[in-house]
Structures are given as C-alpha cells and as structure tokens.
Biopython code that builds the backbone (N, CA, C, O; Angstrom):
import numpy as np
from Bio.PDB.StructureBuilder import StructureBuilder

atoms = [
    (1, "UNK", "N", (97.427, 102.423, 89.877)),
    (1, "UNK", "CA", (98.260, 101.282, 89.597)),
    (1, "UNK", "C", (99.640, 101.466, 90.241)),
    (1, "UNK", "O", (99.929, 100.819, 91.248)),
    (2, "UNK", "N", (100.401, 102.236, 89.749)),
    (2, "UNK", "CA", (101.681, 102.791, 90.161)),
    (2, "UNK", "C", (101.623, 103.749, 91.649)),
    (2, "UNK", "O", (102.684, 103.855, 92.264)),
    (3, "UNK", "N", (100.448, 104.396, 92.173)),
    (3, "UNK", "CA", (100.594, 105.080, 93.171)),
    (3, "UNK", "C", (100.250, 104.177, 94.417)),
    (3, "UNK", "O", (100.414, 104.311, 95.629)),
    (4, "UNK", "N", (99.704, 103.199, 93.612)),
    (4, "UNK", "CA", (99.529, 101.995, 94.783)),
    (4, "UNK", "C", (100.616, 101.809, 95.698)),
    (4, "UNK", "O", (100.719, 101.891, 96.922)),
    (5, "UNK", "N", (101.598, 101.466, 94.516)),
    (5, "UNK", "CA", (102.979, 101.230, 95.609)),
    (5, "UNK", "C", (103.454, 102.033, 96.349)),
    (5, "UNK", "O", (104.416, 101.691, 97.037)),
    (6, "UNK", "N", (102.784, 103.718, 96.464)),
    (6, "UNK", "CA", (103.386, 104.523, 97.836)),
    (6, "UNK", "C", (102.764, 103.867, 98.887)),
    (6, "UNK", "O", (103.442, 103.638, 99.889)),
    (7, "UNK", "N", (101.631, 103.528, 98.853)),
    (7, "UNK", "CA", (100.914, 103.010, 100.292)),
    (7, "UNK", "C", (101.869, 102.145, 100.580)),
    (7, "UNK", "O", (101.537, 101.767, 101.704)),
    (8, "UNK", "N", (102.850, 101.576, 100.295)),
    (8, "UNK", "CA", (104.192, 100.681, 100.876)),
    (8, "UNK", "C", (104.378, 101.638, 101.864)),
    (8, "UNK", "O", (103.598, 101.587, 102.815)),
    (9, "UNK", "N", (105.224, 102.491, 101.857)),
    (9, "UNK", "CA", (105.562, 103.667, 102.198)),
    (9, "UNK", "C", (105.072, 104.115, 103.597)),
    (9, "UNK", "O", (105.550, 104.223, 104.726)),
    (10, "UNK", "N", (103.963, 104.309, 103.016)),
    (10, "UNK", "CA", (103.184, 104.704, 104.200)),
    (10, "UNK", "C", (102.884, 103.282, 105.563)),
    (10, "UNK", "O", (102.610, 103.352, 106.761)),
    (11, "UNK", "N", (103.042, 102.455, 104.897)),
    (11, "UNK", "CA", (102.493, 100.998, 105.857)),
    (11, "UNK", "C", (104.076, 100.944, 106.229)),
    (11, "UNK", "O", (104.126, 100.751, 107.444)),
    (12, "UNK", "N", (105.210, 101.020, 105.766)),
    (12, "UNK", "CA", (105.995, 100.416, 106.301)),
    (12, "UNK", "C", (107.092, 101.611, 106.781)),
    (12, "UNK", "O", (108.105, 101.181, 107.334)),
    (13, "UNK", "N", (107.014, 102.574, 106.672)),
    (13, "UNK", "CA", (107.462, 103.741, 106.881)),
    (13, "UNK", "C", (108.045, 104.581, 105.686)),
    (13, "UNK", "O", (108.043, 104.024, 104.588)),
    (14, "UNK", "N", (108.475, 105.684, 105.764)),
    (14, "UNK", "CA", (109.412, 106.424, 104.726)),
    (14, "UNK", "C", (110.921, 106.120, 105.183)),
    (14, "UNK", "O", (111.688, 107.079, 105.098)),
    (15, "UNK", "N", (111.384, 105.046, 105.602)),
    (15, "UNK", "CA", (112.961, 105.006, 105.880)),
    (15, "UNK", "C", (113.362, 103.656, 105.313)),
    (15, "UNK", "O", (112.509, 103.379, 104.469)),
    (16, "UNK", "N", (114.151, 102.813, 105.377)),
    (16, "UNK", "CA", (115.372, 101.822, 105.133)),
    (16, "UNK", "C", (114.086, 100.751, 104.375)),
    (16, "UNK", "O", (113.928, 100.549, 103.171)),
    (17, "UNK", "N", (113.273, 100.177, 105.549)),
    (17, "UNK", "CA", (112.620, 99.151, 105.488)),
    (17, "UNK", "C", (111.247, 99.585, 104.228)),
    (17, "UNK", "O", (110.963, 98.912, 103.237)),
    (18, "UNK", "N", (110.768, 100.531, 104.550)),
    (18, "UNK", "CA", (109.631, 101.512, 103.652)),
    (18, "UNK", "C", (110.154, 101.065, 101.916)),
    (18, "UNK", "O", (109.529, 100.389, 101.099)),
    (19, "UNK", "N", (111.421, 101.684, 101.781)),
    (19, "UNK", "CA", (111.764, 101.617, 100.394)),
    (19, "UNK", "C", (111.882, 100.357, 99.963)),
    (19, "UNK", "O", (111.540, 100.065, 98.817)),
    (20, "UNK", "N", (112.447, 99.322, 100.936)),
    (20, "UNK", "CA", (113.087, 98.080, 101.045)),
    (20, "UNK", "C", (111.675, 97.496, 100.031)),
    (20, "UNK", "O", (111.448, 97.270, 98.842)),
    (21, "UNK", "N", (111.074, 97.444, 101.123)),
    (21, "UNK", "CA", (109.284, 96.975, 100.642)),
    (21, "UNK", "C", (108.884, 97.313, 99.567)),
    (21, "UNK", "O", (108.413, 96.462, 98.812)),
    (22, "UNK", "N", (108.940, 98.334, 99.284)),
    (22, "UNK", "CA", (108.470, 99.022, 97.869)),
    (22, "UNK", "C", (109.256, 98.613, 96.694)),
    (22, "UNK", "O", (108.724, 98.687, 95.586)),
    (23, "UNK", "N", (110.530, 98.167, 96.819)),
    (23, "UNK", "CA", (111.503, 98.121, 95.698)),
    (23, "UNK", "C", (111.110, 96.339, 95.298)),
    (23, "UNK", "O", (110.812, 95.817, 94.224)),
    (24, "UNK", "N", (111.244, 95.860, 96.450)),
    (24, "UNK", "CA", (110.642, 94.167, 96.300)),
    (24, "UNK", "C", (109.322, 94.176, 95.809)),
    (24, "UNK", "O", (109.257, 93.532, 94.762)),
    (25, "UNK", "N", (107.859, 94.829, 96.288)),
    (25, "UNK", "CA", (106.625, 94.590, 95.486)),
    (25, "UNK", "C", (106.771, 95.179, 94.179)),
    (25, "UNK", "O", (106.166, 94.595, 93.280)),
    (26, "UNK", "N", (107.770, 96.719, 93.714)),
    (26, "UNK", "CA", (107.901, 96.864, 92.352)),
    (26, "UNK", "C", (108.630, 95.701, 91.264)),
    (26, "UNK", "O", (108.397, 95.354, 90.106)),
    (27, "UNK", "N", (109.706, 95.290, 92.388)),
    (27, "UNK", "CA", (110.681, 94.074, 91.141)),
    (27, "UNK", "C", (109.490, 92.714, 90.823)),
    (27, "UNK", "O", (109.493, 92.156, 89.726)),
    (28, "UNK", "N", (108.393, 92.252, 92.073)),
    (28, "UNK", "CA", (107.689, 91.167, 91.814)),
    (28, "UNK", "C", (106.861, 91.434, 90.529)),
    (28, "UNK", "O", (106.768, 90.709, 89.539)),
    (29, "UNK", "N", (106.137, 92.936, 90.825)),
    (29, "UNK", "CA", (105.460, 93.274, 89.425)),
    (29, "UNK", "C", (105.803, 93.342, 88.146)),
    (29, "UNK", "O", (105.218, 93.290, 87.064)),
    (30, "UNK", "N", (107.266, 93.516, 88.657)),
    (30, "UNK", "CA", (107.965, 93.940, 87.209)),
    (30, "UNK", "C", (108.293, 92.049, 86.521)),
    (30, "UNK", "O", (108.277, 91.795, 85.317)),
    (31, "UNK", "N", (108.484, 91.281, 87.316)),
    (31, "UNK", "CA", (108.945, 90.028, 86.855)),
    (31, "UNK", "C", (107.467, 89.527, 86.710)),
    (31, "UNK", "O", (107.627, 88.686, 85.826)),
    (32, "UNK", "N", (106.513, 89.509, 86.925)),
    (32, "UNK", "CA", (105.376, 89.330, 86.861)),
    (32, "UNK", "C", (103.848, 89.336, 86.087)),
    (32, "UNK", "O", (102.867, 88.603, 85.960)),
    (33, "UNK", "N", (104.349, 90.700, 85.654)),
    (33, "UNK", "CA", (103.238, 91.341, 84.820)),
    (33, "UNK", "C", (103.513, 92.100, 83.907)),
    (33, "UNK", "O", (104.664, 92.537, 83.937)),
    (34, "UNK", "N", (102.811, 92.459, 83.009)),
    (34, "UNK", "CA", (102.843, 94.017, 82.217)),
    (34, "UNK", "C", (103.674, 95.126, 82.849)),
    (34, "UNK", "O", (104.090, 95.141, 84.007)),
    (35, "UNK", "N", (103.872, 96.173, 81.785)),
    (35, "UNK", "CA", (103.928, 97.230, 82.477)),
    (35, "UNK", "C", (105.640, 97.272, 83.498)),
    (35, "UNK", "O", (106.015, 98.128, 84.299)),
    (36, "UNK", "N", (106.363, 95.974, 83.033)),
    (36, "UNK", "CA", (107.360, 95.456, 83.397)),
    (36, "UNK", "C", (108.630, 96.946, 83.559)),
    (36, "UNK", "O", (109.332, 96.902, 84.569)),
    (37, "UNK", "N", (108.760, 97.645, 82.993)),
    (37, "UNK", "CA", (109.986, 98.558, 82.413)),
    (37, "UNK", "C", (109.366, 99.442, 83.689)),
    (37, "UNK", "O", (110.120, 99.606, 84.648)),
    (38, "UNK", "N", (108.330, 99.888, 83.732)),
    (38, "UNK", "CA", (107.868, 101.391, 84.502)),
    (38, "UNK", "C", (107.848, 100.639, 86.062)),
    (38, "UNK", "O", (108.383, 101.307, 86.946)),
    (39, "UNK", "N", (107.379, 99.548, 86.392)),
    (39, "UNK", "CA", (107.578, 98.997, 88.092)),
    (39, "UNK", "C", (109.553, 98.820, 88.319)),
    (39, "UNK", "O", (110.272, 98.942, 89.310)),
    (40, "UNK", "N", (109.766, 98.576, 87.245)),
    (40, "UNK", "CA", (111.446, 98.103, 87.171)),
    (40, "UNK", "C", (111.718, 99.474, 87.532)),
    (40, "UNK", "O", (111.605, 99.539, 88.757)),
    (41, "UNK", "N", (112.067, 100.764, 86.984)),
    (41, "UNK", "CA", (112.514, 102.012, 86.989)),
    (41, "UNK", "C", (111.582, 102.978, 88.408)),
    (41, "UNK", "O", (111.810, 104.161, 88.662)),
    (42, "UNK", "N", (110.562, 102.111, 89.146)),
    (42, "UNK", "CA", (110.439, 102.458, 90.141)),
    (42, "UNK", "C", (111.358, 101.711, 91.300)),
    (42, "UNK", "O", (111.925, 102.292, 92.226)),
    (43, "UNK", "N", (111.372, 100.304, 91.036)),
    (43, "UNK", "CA", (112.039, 99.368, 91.961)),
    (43, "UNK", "C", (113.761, 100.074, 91.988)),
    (43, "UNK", "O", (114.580, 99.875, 92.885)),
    (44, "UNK", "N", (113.900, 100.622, 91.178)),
    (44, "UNK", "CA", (115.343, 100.934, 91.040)),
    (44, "UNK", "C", (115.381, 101.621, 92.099)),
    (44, "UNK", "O", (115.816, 101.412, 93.231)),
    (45, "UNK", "N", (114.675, 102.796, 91.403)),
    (45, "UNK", "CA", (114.644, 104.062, 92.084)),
    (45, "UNK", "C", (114.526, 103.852, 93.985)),
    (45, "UNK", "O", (114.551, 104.886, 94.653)),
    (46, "UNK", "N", (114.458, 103.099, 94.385)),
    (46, "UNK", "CA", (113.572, 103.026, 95.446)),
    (46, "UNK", "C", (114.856, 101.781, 95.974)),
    (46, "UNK", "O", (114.915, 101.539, 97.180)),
    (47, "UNK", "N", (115.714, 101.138, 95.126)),
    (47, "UNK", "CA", (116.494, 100.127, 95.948)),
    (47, "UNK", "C", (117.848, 101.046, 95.974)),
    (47, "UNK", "O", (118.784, 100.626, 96.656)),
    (48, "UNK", "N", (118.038, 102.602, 95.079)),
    (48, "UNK", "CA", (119.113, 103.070, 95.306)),
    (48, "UNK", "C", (119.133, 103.952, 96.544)),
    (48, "UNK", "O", (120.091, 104.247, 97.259)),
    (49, "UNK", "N", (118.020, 104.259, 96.619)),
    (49, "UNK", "CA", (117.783, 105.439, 97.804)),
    (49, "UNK", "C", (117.961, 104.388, 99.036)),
    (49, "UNK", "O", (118.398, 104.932, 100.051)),
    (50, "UNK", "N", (117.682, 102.840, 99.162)),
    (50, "UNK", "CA", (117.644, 102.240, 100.094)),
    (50, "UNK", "C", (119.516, 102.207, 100.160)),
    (50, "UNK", "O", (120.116, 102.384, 101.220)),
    (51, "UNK", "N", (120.094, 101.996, 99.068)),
    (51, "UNK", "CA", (121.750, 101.814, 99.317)),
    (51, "UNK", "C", (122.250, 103.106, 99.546)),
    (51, "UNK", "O", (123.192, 103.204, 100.333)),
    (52, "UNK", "N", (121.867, 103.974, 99.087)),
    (52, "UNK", "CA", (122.247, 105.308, 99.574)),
    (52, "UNK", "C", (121.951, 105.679, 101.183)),
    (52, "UNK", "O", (122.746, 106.385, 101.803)),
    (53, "UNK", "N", (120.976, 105.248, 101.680)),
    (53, "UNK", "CA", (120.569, 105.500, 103.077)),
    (53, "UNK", "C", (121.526, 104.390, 103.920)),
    (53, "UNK", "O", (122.047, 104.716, 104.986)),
    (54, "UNK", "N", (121.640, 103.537, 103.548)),
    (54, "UNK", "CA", (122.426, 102.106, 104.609)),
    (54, "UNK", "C", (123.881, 102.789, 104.383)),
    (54, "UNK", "O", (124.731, 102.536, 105.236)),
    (55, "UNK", "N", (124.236, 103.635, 103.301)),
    (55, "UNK", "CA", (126.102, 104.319, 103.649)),
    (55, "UNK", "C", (125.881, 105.278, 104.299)),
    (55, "UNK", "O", (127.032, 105.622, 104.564)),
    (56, "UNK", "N", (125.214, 106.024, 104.792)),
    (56, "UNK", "CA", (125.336, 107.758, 105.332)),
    (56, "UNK", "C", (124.291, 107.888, 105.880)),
    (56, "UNK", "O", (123.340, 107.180, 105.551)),
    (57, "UNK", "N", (124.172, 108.968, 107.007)),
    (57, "UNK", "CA", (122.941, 109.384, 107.841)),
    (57, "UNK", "C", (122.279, 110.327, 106.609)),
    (57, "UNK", "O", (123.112, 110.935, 105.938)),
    (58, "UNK", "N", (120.945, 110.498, 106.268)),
    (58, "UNK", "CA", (120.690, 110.900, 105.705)),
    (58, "UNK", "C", (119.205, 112.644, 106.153)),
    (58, "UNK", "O", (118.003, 112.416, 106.292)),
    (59, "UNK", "N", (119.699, 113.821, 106.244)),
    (59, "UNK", "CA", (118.526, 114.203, 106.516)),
    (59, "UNK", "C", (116.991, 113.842, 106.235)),
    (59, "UNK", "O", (116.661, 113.121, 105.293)),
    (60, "UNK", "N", (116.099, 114.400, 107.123)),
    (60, "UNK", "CA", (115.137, 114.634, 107.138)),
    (60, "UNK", "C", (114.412, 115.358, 105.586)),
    (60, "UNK", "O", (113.699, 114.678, 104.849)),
    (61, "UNK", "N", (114.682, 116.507, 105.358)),
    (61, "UNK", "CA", (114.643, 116.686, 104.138)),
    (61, "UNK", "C", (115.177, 115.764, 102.408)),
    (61, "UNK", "O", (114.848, 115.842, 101.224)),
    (62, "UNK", "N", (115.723, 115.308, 102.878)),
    (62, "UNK", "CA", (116.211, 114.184, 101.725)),
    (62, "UNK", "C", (115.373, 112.975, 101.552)),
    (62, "UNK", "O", (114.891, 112.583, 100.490)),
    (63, "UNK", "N", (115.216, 112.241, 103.129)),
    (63, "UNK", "CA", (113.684, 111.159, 102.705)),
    (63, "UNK", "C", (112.454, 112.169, 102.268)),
    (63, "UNK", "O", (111.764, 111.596, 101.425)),
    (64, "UNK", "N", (111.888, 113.683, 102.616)),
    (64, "UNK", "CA", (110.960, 113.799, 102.281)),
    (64, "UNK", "C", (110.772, 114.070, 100.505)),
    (64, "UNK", "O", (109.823, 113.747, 99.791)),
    (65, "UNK", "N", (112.118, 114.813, 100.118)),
    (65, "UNK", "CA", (112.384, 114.748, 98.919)),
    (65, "UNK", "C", (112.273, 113.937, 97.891)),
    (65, "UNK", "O", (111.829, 114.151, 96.763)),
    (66, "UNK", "N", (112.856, 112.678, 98.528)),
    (66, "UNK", "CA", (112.387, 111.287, 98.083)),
    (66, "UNK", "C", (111.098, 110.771, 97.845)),
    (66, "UNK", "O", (110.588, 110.442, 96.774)),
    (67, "UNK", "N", (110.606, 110.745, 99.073)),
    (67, "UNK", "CA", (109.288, 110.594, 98.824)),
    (67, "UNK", "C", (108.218, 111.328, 98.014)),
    (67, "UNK", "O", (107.282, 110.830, 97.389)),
    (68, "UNK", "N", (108.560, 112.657, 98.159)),
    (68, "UNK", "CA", (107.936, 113.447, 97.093)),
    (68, "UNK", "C", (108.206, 113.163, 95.225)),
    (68, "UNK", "O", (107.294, 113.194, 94.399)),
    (69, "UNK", "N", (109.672, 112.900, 94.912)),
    (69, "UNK", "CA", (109.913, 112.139, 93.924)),
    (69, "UNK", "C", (108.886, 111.252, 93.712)),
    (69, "UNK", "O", (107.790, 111.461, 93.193)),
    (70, "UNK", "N", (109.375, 110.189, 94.188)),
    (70, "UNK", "CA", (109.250, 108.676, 93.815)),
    (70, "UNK", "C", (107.320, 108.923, 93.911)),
    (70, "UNK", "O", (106.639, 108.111, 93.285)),
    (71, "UNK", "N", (106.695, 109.902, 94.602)),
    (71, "UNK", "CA", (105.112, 109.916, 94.421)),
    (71, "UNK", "C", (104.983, 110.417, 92.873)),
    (71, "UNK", "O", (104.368, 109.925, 91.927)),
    (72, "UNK", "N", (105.526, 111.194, 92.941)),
    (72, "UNK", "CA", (105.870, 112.040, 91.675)),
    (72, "UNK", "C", (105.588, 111.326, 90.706)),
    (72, "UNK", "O", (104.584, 111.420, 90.000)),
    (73, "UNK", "N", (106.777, 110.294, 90.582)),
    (73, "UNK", "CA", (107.146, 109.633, 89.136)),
    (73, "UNK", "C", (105.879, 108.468, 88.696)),
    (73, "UNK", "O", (105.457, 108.029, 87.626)),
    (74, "UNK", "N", (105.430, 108.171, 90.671)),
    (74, "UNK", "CA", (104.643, 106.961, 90.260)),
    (74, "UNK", "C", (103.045, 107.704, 89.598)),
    (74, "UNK", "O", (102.423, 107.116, 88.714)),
    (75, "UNK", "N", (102.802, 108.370, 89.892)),
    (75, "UNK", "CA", (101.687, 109.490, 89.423)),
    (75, "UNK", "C", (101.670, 109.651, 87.840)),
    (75, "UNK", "O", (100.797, 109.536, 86.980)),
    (76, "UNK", "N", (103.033, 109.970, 87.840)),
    (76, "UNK", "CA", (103.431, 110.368, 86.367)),
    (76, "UNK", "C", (103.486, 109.000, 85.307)),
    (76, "UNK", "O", (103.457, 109.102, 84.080)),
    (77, "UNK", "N", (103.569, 107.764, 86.028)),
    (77, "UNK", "CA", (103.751, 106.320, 85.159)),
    (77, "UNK", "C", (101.731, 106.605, 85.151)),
    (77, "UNK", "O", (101.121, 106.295, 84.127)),
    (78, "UNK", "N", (101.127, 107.060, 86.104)),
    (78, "UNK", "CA", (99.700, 106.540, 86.254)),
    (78, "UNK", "C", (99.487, 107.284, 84.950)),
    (78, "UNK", "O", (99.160, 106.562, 84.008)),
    (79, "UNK", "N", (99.577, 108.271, 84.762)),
    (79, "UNK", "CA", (98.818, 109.022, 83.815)),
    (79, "UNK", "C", (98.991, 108.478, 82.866)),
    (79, "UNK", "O", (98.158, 107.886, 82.179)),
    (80, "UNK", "N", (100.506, 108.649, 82.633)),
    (80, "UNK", "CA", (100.825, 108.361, 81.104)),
    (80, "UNK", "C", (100.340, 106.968, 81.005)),
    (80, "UNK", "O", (99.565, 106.912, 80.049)),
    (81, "UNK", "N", (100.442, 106.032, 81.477)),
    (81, "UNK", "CA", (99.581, 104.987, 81.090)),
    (81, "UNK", "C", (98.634, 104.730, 80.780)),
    (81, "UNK", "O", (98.558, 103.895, 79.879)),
    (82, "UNK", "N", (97.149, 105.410, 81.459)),
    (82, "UNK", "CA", (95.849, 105.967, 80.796)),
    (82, "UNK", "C", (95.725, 106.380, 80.208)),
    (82, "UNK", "O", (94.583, 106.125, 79.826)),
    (83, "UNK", "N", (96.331, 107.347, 79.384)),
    (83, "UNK", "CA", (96.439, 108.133, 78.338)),
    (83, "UNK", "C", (96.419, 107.119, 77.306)),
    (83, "UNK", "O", (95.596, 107.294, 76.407)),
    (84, "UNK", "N", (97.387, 105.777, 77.238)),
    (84, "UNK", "CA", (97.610, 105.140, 76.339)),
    (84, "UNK", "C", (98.264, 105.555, 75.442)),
    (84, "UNK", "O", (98.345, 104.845, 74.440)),
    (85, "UNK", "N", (98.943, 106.811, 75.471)),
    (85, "UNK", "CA", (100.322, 107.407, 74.609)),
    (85, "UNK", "C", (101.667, 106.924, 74.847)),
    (85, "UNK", "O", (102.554, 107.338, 75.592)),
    (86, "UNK", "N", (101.596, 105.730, 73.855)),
    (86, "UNK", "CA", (103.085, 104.874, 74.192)),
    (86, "UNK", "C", (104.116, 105.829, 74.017)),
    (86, "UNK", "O", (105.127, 105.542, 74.657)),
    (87, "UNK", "N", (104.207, 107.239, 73.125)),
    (87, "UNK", "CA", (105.442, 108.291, 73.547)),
    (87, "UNK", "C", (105.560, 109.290, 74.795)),
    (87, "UNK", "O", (106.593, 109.928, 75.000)),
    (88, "UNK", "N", (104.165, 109.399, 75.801)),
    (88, "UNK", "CA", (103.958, 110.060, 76.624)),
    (88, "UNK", "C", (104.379, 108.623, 78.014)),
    (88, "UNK", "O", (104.623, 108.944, 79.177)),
    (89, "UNK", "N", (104.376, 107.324, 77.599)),
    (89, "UNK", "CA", (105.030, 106.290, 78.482)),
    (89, "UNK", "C", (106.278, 106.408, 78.342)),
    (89, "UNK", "O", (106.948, 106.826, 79.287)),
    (90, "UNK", "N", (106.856, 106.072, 77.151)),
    (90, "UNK", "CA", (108.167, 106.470, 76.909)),
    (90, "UNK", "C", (109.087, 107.741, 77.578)),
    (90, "UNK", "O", (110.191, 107.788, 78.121)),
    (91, "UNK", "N", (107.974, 108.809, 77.227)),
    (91, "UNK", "CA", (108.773, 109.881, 77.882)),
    (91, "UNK", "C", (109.491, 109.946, 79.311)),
    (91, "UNK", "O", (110.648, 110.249, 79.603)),
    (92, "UNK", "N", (108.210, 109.487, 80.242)),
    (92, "UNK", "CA", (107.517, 109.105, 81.476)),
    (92, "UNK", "C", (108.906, 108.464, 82.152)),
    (92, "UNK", "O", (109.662, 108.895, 83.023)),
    (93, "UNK", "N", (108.895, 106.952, 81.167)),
    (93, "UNK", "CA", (110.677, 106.061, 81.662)),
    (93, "UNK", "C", (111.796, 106.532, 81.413)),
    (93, "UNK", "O", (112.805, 105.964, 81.833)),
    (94, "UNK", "N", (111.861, 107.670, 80.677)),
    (94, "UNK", "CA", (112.971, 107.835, 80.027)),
    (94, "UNK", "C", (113.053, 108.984, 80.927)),
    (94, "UNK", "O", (114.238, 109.215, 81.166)),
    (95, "UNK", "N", (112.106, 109.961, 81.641)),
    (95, "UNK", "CA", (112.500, 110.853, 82.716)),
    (95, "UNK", "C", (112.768, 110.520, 83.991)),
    (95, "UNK", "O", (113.357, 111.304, 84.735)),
    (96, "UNK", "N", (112.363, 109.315, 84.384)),
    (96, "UNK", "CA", (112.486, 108.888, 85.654)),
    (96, "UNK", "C", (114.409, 107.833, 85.466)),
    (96, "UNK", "O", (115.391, 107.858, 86.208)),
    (97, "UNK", "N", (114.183, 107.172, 84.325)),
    (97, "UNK", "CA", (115.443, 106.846, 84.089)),
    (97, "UNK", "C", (117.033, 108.037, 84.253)),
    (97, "UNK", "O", (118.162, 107.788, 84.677)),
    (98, "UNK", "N", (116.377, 109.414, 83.660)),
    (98, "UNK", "CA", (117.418, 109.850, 83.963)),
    (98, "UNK", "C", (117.410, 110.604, 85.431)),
    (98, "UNK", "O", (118.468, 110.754, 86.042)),
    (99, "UNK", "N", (116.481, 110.947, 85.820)),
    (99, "UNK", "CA", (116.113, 111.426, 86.903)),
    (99, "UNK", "C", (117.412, 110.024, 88.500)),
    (99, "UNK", "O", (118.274, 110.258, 89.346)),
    (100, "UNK", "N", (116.919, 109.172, 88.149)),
    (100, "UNK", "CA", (117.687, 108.361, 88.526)),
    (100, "UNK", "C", (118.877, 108.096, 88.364)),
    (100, "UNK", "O", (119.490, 107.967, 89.424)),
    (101, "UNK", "N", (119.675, 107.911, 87.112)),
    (101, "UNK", "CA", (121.263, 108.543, 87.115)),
    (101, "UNK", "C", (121.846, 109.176, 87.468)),
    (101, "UNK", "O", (122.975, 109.089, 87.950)),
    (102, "UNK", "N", (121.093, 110.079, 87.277)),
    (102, "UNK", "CA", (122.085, 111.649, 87.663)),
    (102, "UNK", "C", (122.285, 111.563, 89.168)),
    (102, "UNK", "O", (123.299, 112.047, 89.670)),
    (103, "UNK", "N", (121.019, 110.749, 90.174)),
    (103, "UNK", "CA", (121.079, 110.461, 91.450)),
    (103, "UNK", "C", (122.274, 110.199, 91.754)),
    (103, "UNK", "O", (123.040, 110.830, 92.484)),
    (104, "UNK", "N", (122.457, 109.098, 91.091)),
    (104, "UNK", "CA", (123.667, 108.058, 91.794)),
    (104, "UNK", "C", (124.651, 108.407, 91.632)),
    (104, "UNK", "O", (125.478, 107.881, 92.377)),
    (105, "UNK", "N", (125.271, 109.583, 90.499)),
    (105, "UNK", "CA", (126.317, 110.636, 89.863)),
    (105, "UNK", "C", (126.482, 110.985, 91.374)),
    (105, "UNK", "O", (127.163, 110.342, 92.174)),
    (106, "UNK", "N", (125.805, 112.025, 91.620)),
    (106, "UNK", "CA", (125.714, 112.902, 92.491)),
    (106, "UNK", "C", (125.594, 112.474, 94.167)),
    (106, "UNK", "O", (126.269, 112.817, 95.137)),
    (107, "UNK", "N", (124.707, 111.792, 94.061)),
    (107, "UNK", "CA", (124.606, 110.869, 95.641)),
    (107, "UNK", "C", (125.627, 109.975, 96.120)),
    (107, "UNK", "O", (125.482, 109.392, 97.195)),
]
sb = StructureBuilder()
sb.init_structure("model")
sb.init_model(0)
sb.init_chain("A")
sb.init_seg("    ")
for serial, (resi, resn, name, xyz) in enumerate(atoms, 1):
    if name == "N":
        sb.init_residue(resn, " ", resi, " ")
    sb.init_atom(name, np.array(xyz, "f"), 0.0, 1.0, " ", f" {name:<3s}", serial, name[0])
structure = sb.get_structure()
C-alpha cells in the first residue's frame, strides 16, 4: 500500500521532481481515502526534502539516505497496518512524525 509510493521514485527519479511526485500522489491519497494521517506524514516527509533540495546542493549520500528513510517509514506504515494494531499505527506516525521534525530542526 504505502511502498507503492516508492515506485514514484523510481519512475520519476530520486531527485527534485521524484519527491515532487510522490508528495502530490501521497497528499491525493491522503485527501482521498483512508489511512489519511500515514499518506499525509509521508507527503510531508517527501515535500520537505523537496524544499530542502530547491535551497542547497545536496550530496549524493543525503538523497540516498532519504530514500532509504522514506522506504523505511513507508514499509513500516505497511506493516503496522496489517497487523491492525491501532498502537503499533500510532507508534508508526508518531515515529515518522518525529523523525521528520527533528529534520527540519537540523536541515
């Protein structure tokens, strides 16, 4: 469900436009469907790294980092969602939520 949206990624690249894509099919899902909070806290994730990349050249290691994240988290929404443990979902948003703050602190 959620790892779907790396194949963005991959179709449209890992740079500017890649995330661009990914952050727009997460916000449509999120205004759209179920499951609204966990596509939202990916779309974030994925429209800050796009504003973070359009101010500064950004290494090579930092998009792969990224990308390794953001597979990460979307993996981590997959599970916990099958599981059907609304505190193991919870957990899930509430790590990627901060996981994402501290970004923008720091970035």
């Amino acid at each position: 469900m959620f790892t779907a949206l790396i194949e963005t990624l991959k179709d449209h690249g890992r740079g500017v436009h890649g995330y661009s894509a990914l952050a727009e099919a997460a916000y449509e899902k999120a205004r759209s469907g179920p499951q609204a909070a966990a596509y939202y806290v990916l779309a974030k994730q994925a429209d800050d790294f796009v504003e973070f990349v359009e101010r500064m050249p950004v290494p090579a290691r930092e998009i792969d980092a990224m990308f390794d994240r953001i597979s990460a988290n979307a993996a981590a929404l997959d599970a916990a969602f099958a599981s059907a443990d609304r505190a193991a979902v919870l957990d899930v948003l509430n790590t990627i939520a901060h996981d994402s703050a501290a970004m923008r602190t720091t970035g």
